[in-house]
C-alpha positions in Angstrom: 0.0 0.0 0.0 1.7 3.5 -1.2 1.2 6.1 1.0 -1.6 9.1 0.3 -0.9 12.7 1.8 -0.7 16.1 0.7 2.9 17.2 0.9 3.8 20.7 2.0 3.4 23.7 -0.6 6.8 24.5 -0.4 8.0 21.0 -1.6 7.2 22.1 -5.5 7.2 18.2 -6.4 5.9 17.4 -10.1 3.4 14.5 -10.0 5.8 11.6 -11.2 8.1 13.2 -8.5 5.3 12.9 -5.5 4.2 9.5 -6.8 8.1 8.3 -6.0 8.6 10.4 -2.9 5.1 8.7 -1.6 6.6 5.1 -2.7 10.3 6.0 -0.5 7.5 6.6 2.6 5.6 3.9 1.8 8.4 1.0 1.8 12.0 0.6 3.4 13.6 -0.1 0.4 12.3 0.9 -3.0 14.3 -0.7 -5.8 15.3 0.5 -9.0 12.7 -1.8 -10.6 9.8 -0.9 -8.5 10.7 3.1 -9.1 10.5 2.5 -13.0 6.8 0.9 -12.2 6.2 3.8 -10.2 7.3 6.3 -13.0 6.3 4.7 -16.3 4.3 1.8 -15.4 6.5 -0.5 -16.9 10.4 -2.4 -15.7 11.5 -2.3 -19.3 12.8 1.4 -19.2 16.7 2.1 -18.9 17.4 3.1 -15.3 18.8 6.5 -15.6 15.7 7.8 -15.6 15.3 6.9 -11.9 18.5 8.6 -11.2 17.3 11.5 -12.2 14.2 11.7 -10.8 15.8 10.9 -7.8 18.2 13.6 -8.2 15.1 16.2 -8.5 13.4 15.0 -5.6 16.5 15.3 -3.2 17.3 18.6 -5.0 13.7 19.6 -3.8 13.4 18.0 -0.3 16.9 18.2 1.0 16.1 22.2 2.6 13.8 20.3 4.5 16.1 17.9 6.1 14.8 15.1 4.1 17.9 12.5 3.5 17.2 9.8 0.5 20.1 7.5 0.7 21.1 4.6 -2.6 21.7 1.4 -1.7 24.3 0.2 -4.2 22.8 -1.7 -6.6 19.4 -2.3 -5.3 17.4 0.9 -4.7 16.5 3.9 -2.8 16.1 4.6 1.0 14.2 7.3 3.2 15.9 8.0 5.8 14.4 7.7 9.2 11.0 7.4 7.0 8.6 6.3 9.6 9.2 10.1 11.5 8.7 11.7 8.6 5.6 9.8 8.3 4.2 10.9 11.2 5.7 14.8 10.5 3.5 14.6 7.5 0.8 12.8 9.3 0.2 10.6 6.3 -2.5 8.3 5.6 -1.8 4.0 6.5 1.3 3.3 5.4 1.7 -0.8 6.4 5.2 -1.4 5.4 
């Protein structure tokens, strides 16, 4: 289950962008593979395009004290993900 929430104003995130942030709070790990479903519905998409997505997002959330870490060769990570959960008072997030 992805998270649902209304980020803050002041985190100008595109669509694609929120859909991804929501997926980082929504799962401990989100892969490479599961970002390029997130972003274009399909796994058969070269993987830069994550990267820079990625890239964006921190670009846009990092004033804020949010932290994304990659895990080498698997994924994506939120740091300390189930406080900023809670900051942003998000709907059920099970995982």
């Amino acid at each position: 289950m992805v998270a649902c929430a209304a980020l803050p104003a002041n985190w100008p995130l595109t669509p694609k962008e929120r859909e991804l942030f929501l997926a980082l709070l929504s799962y401990d790990t989100v892969t490479k593979e599961m970002a390029m479903l997130v972003l274009y519905g399909t796994e058969d998409r070269p993987d830069h395009g994550v990267a820079m997505f990625m890239s964006r997002i921190r670009a846009k959330t990092e004033p804020h004290s949010v932290k994304i870490e990659t895990i080498n060769r698997t994924g994506y990570r939120l740091v300390d993900r189930l406080v900023w959960t809670k900051t942003l008072k998000l709907d059920a997030v099970e995982h």
